[in-house]
PyMOL Python script that loads the backbone (N, CA, C, O; Angstrom):
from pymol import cmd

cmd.read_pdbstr("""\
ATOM      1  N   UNK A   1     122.120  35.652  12.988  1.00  0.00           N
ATOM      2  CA  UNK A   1     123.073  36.424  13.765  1.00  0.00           C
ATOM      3  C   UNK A   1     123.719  35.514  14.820  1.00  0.00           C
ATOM      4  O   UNK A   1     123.108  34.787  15.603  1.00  0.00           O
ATOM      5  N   UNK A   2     125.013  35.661  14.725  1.00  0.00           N
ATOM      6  CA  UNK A   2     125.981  34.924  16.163  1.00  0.00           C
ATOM      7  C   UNK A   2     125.585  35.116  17.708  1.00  0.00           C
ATOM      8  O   UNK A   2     126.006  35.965  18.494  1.00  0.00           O
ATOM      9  N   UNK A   3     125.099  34.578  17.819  1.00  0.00           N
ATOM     10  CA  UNK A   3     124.958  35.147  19.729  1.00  0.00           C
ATOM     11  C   UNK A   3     126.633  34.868  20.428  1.00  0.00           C
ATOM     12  O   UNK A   3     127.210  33.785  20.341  1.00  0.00           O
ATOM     13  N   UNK A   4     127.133  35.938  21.022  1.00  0.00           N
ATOM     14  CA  UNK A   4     128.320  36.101  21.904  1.00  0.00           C
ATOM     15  C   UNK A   4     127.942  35.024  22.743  1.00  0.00           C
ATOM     16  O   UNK A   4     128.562  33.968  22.624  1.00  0.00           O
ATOM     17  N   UNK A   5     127.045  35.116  23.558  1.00  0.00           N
ATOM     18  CA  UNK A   5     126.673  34.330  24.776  1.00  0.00           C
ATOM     19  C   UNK A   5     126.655  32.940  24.053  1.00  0.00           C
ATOM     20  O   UNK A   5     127.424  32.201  24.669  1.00  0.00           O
ATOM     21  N   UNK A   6     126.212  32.438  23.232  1.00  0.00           N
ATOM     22  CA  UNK A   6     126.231  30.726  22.835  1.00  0.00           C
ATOM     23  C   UNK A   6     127.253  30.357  22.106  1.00  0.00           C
ATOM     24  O   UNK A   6     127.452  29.143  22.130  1.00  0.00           O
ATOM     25  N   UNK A   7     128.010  31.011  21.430  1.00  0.00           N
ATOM     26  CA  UNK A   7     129.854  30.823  21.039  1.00  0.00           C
ATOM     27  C   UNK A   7     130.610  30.599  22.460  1.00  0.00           C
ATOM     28  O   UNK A   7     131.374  29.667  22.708  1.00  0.00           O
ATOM     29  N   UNK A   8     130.246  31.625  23.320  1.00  0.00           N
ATOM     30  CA  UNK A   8     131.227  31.307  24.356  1.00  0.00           C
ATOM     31  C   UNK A   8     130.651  30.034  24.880  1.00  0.00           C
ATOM     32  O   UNK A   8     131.480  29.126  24.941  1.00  0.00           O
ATOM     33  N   UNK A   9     129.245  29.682  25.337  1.00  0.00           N
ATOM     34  CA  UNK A   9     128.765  28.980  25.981  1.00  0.00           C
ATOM     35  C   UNK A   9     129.460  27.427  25.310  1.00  0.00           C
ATOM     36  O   UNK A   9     129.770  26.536  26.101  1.00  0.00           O
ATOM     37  N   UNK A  10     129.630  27.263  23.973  1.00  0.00           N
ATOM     38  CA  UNK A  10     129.541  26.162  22.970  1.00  0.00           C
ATOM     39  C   UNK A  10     131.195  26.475  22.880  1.00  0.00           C
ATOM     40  O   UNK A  10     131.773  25.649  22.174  1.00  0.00           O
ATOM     41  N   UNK A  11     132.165  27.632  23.529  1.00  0.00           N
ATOM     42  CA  UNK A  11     133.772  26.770  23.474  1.00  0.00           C
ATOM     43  C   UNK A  11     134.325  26.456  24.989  1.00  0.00           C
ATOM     44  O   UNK A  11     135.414  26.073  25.416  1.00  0.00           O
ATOM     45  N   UNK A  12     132.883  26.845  25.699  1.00  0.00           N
ATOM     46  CA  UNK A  12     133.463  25.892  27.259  1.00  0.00           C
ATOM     47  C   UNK A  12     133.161  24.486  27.300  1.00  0.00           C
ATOM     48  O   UNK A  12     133.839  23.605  27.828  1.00  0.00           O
ATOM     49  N   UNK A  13     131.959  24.358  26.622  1.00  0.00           N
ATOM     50  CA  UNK A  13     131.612  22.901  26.853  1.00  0.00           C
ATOM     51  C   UNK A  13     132.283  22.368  25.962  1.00  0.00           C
ATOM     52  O   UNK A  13     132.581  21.198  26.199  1.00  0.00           O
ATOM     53  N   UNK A  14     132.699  22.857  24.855  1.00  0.00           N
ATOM     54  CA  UNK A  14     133.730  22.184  23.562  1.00  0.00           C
ATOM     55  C   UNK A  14     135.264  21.816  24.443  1.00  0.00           C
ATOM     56  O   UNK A  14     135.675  20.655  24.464  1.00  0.00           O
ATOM     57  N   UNK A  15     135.827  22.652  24.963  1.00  0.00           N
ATOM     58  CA  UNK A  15     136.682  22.993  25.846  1.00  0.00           C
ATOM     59  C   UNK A  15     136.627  21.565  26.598  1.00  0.00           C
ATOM     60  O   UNK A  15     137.400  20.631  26.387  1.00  0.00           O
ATOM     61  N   UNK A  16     135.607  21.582  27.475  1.00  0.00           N
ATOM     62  CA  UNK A  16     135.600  20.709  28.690  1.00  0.00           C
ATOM     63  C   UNK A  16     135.416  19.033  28.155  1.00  0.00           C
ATOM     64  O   UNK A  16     135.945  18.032  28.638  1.00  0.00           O
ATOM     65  N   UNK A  17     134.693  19.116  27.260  1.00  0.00           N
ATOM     66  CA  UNK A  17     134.509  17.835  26.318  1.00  0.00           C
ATOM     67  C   UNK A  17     135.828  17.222  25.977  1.00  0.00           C
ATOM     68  O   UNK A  17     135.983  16.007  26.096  1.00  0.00           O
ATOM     69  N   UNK A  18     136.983  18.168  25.471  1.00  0.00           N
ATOM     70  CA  UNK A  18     138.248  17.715  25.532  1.00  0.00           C
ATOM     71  C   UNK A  18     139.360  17.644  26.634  1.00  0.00           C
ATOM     72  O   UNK A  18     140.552  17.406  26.437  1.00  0.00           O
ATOM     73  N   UNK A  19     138.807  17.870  27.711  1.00  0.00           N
ATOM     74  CA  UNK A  19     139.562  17.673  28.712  1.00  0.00           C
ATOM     75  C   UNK A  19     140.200  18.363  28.802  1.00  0.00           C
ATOM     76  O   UNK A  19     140.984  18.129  29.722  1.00  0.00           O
ATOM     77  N   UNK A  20     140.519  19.993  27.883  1.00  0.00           N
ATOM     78  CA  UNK A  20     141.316  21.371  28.507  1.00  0.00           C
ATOM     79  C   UNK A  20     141.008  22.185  29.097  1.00  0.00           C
ATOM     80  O   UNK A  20     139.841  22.566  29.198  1.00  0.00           O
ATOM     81  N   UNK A  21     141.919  22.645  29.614  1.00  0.00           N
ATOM     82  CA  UNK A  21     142.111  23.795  30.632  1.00  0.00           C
ATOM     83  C   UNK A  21     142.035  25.164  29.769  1.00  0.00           C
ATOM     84  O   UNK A  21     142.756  25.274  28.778  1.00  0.00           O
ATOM     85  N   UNK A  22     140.974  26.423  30.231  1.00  0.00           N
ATOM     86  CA  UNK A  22     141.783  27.460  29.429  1.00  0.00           C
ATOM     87  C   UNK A  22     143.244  28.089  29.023  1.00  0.00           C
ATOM     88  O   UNK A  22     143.608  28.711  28.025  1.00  0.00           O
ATOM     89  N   UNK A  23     143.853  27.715  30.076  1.00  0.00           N
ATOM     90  CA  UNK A  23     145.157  27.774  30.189  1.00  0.00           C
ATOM     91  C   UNK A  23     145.972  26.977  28.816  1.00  0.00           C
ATOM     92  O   UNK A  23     146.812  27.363  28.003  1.00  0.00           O
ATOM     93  N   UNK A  24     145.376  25.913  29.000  1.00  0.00           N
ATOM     94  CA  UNK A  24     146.221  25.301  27.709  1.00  0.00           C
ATOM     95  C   UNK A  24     145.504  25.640  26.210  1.00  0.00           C
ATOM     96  O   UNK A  24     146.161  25.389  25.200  1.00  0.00           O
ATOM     97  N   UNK A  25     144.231  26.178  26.092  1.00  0.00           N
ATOM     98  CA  UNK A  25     143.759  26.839  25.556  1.00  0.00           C
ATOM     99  C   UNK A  25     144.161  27.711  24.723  1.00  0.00           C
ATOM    100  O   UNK A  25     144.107  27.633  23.496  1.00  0.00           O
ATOM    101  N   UNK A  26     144.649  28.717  25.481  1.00  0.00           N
ATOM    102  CA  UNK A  26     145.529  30.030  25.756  1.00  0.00           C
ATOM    103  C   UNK A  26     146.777  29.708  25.224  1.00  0.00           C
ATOM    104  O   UNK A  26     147.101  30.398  24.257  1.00  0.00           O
ATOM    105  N   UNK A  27     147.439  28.994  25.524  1.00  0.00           N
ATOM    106  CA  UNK A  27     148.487  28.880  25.387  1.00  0.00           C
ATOM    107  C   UNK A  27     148.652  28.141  24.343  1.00  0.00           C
ATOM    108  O   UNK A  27     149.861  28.141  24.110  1.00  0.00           O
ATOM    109  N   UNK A  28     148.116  27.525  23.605  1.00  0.00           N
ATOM    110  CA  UNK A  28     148.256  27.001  22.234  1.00  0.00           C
ATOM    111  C   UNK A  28     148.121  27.621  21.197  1.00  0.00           C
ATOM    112  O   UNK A  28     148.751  27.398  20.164  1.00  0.00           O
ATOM    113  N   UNK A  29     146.883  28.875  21.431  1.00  0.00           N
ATOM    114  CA  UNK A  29     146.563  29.478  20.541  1.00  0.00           C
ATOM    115  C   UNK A  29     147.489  31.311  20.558  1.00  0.00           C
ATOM    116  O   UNK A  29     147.520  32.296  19.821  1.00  0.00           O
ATOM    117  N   UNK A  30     148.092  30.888  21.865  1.00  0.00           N
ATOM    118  CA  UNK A  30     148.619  32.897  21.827  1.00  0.00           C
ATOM    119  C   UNK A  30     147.970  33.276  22.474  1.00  0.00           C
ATOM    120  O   UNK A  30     148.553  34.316  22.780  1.00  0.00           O
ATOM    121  N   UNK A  31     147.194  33.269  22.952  1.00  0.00           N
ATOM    122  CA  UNK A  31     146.430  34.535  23.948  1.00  0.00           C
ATOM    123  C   UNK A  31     146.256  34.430  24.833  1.00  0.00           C
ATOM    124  O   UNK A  31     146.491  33.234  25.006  1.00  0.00           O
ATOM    125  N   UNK A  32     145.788  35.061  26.281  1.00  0.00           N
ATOM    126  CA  UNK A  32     146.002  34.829  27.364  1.00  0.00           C
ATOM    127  C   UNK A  32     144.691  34.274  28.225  1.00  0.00           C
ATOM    128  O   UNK A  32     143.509  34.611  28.174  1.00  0.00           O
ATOM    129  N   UNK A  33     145.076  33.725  28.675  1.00  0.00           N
ATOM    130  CA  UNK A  33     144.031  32.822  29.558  1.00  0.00           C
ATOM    131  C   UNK A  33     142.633  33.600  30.225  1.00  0.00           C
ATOM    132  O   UNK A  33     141.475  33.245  30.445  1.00  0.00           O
ATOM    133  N   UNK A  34     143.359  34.755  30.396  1.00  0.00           N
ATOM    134  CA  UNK A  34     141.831  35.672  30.465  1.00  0.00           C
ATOM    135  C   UNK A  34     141.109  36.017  29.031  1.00  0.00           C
ATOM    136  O   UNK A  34     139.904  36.266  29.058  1.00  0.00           O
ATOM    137  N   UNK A  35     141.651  36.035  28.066  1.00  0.00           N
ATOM    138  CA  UNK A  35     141.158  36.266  27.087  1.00  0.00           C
ATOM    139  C   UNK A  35     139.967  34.969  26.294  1.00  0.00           C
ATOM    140  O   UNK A  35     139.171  35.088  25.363  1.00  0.00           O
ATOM    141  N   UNK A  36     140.223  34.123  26.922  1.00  0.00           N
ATOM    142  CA  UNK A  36     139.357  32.795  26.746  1.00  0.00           C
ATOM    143  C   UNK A  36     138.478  32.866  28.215  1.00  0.00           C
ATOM    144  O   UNK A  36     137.304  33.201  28.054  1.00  0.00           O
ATOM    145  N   UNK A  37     138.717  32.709  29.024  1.00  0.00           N
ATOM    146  CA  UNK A  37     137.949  33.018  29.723  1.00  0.00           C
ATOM    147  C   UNK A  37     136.452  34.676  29.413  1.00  0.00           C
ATOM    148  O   UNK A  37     135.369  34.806  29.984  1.00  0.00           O
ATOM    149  N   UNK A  38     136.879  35.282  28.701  1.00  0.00           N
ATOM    150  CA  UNK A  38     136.285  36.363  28.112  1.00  0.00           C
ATOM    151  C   UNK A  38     134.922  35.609  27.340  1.00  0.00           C
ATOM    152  O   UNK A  38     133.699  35.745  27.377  1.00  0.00           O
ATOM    153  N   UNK A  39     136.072  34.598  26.510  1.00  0.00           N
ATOM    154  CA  UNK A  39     134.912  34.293  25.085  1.00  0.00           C
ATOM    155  C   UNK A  39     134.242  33.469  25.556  1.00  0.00           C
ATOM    156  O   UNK A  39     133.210  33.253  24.920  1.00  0.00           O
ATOM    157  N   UNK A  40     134.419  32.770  26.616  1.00  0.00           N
ATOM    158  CA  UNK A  40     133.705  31.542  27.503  1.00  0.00           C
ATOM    159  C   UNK A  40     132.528  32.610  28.313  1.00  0.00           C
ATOM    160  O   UNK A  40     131.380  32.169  28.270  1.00  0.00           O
ATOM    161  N   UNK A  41     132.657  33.599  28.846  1.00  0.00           N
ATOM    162  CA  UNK A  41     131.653  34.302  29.586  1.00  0.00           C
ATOM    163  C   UNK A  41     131.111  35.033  28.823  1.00  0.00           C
ATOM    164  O   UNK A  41     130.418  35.886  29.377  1.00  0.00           O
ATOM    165  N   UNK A  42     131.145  35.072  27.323  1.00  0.00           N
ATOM    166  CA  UNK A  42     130.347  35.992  26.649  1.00  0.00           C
ATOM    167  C   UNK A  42     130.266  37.460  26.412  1.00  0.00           C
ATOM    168  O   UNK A  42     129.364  38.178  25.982  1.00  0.00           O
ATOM    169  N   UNK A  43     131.636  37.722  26.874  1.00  0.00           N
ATOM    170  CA  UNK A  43     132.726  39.545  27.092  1.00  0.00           C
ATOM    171  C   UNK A  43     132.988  39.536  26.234  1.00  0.00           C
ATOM    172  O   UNK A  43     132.825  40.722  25.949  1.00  0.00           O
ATOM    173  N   UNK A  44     133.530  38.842  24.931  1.00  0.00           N
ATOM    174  CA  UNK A  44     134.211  39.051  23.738  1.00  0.00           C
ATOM    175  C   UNK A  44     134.165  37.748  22.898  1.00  0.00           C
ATOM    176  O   UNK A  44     133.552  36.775  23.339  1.00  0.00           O
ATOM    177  N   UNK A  45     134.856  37.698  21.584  1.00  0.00           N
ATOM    178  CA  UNK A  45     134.792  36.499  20.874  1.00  0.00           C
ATOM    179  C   UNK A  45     135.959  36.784  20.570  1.00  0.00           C
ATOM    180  O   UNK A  45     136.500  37.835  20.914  1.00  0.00           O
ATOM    181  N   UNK A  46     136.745  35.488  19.581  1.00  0.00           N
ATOM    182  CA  UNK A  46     138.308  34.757  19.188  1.00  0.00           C
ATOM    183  C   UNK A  46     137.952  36.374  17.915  1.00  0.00           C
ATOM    184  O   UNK A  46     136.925  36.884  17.467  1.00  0.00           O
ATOM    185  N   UNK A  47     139.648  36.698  17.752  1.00  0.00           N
ATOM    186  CA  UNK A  47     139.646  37.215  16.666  1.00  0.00           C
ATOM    187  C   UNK A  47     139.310  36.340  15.672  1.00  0.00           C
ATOM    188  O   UNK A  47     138.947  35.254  16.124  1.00  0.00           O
ATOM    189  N   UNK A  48     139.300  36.421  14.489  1.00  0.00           N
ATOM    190  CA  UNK A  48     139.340  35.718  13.167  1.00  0.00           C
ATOM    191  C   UNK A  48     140.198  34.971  13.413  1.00  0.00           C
ATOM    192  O   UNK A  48     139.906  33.923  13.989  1.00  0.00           O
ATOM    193  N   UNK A  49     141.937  35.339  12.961  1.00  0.00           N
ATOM    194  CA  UNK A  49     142.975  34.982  13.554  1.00  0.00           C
ATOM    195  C   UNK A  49     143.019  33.298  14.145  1.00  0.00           C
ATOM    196  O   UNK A  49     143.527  32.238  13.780  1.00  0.00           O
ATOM    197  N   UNK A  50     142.157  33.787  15.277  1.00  0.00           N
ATOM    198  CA  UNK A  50     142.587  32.780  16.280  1.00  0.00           C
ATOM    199  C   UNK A  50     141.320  31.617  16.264  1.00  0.00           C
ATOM    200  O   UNK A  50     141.227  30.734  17.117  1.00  0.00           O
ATOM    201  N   UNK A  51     140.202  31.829  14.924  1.00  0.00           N
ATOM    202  CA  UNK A  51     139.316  30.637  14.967  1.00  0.00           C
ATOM    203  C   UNK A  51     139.557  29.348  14.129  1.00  0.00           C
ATOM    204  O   UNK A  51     138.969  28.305  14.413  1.00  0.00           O
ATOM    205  N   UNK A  52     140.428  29.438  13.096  1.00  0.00           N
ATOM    206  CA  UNK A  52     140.679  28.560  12.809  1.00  0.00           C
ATOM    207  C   UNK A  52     141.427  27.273  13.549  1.00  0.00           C
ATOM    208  O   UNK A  52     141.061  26.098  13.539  1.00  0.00           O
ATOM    209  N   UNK A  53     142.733  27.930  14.274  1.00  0.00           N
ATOM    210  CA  UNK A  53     143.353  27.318  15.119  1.00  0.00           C
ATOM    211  C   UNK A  53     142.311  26.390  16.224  1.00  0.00           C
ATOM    212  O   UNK A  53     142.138  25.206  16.516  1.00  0.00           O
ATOM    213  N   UNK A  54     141.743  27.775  16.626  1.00  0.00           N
ATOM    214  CA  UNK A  54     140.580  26.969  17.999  1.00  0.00           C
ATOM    215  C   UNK A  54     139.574  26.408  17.683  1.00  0.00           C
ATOM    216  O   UNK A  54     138.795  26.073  18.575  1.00  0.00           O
ATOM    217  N   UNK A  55     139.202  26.063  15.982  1.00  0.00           N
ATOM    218  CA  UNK A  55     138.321  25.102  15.818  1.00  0.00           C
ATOM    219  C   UNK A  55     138.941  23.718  15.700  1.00  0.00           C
ATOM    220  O   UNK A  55     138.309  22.668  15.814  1.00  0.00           O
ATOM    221  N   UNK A  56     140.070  23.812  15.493  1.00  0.00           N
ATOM    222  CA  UNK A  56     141.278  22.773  15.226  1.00  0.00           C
ATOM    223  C   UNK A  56     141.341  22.099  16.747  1.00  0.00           C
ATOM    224  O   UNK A  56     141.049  20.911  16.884  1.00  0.00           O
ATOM    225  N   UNK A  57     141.671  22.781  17.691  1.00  0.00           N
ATOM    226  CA  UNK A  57     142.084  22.355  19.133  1.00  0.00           C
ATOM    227  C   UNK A  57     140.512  22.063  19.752  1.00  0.00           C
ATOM    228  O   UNK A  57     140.563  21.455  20.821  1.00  0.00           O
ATOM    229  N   UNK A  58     139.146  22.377  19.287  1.00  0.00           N
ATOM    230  CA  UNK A  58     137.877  22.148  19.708  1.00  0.00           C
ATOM    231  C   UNK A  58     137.303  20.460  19.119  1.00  0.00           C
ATOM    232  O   UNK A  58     136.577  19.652  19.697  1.00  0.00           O
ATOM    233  N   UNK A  59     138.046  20.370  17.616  1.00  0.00           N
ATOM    234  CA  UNK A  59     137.420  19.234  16.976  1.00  0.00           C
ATOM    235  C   UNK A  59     135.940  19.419  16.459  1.00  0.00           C
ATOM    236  O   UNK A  59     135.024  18.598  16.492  1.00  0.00           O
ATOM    237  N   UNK A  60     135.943  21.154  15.803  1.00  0.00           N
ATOM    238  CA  UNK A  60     134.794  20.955  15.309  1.00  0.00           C
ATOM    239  C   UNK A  60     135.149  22.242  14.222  1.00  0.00           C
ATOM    240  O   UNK A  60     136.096  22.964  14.533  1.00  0.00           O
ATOM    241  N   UNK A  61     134.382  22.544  12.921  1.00  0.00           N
ATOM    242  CA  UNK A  61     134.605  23.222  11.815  1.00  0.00           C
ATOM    243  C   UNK A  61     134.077  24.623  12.348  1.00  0.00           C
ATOM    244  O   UNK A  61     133.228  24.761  13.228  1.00  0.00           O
ATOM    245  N   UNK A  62     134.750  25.668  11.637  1.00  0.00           N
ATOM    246  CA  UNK A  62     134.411  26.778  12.255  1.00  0.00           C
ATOM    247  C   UNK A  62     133.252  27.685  12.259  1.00  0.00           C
ATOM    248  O   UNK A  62     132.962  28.565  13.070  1.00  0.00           O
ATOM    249  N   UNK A  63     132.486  27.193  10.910  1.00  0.00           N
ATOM    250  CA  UNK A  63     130.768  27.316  10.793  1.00  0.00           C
ATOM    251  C   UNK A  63     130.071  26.723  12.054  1.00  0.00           C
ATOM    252  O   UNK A  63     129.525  27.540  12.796  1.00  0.00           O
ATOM    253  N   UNK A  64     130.020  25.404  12.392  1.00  0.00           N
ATOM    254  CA  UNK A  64     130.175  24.862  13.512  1.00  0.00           C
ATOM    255  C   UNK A  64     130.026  25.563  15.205  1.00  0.00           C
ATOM    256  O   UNK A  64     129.160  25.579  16.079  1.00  0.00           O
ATOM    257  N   UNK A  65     130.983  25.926  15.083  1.00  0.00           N
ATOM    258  CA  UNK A  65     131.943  26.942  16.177  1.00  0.00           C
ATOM    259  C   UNK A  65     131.112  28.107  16.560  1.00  0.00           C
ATOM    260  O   UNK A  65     130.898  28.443  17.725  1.00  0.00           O
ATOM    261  N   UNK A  66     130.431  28.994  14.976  1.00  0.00           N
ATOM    262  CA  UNK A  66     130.208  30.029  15.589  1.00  0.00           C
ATOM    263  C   UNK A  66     128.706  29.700  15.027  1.00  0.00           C
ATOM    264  O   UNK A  66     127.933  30.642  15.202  1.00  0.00           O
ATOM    265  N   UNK A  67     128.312  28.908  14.583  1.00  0.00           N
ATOM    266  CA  UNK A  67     126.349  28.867  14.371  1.00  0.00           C
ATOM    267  C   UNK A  67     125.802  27.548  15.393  1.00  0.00           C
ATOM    268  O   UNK A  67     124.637  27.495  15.788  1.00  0.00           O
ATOM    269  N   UNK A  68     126.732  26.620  15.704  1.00  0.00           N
ATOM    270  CA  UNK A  68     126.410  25.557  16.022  1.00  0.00           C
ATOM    271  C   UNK A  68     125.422  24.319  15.673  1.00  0.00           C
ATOM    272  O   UNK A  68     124.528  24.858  15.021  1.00  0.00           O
ATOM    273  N   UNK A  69     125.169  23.152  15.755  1.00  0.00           N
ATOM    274  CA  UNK A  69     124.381  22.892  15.202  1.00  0.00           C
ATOM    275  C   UNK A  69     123.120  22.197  16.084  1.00  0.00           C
ATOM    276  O   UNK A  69     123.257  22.157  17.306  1.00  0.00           O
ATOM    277  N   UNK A  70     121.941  21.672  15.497  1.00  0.00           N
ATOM    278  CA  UNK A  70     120.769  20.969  16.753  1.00  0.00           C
ATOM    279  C   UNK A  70     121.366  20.605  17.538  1.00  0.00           C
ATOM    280  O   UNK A  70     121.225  21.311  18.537  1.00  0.00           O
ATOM    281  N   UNK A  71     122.109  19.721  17.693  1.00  0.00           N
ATOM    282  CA  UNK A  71     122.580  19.416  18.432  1.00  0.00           C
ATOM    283  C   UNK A  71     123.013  19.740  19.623  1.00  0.00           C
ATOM    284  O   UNK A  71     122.643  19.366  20.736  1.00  0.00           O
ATOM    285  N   UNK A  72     124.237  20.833  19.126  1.00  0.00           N
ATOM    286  CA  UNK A  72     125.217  21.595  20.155  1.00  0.00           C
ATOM    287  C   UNK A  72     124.315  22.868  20.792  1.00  0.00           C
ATOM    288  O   UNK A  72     124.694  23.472  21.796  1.00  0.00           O
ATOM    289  N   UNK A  73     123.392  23.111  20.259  1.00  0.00           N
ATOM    290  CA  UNK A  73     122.673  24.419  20.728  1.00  0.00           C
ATOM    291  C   UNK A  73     121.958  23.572  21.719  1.00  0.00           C
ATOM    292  O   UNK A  73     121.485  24.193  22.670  1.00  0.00           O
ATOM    293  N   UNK A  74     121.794  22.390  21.700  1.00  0.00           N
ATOM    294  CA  UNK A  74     120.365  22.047  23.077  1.00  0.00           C
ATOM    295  C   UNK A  74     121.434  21.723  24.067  1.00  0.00           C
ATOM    296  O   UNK A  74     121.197  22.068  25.225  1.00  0.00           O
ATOM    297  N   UNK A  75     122.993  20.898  23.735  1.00  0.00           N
ATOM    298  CA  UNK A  75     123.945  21.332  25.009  1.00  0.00           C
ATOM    299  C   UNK A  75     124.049  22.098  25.125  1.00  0.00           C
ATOM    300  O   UNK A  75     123.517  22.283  26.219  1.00  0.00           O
ATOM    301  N   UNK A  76     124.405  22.971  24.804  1.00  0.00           N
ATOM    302  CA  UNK A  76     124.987  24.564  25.280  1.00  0.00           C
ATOM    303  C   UNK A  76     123.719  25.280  26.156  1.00  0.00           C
ATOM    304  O   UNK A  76     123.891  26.027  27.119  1.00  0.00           O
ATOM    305  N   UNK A  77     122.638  24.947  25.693  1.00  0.00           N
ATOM    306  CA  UNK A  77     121.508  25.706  26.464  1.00  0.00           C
ATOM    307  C   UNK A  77     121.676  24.457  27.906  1.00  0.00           C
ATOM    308  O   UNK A  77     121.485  25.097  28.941  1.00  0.00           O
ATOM    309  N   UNK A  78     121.839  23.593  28.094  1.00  0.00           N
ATOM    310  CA  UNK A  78     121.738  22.861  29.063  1.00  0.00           C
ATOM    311  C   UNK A  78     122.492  22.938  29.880  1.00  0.00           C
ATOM    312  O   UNK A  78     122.262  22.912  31.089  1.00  0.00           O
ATOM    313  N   UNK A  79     124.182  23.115  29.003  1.00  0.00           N
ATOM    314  CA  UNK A  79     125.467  23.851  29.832  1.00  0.00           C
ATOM    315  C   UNK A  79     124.962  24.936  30.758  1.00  0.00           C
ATOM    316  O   UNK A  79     125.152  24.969  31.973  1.00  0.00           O
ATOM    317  N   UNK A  80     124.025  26.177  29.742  1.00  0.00           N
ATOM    318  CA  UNK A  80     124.143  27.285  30.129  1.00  0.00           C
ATOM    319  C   UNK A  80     123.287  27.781  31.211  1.00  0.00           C
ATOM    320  O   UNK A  80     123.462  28.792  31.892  1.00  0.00           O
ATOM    321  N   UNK A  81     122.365  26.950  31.271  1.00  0.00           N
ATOM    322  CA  UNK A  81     121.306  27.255  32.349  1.00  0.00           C
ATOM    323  C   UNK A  81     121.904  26.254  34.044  1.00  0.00           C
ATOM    324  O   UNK A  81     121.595  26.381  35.229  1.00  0.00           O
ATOM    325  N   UNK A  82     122.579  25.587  33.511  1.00  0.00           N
ATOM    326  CA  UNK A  82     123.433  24.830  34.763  1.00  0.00           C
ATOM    327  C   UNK A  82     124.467  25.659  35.327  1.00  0.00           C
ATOM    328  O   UNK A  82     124.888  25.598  36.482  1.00  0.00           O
ATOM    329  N   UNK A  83     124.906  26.574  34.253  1.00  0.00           N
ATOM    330  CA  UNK A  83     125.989  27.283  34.792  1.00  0.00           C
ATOM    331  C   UNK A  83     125.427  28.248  35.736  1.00  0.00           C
ATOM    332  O   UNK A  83     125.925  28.430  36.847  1.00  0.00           O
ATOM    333  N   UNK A  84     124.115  29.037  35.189  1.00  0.00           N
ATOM    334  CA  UNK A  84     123.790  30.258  35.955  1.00  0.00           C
ATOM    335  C   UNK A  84     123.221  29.753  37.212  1.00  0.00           C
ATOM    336  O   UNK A  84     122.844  30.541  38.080  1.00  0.00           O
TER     337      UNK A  84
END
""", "prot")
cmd.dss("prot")
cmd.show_as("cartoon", "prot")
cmd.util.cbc("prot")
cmd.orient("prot")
């Protein structure tokens, strides 16, 4: 099962890894800057729609994206406990 909370957690640090802004985020993909900010705090996830694109602008495949792999799950937990 997808955890909301580690998709979002794994497209801020994906995000920040590339040096964007949600804003440009947002704006590449159509949607609005709160709406990434959403999937980053774990309020919602990318439509379908909009994951291909944002695995494209992340630099990572979209299986990837939403299961993550060893790897990205021990950042994201490291992101995520830094964040709180």
């Amino acid at each position: 099962m997808i955890s909301v909370e580690k998709l979002g957690a794994r497209i801020a640090l994906l995000r920040k890894h590339q040096g964007l802004t949600q804003t440009q985020i947002a704006e590449h993909i159509g949607v609005t800057p709160q709406a990434v900010s959403k999937w980053e705090r774990g309020l919602a996830c990318p439509d379908l729609v909009c994951l291909d694109e944002l695995s494209d602008i992340l630099g990572i495949s979209i299986d990837s994206l939403l299961r993550g792999t060893a790897y990205e799950v021990a950042a994201v937990s490291i992101y995520s406990s830094r964040a709180v």
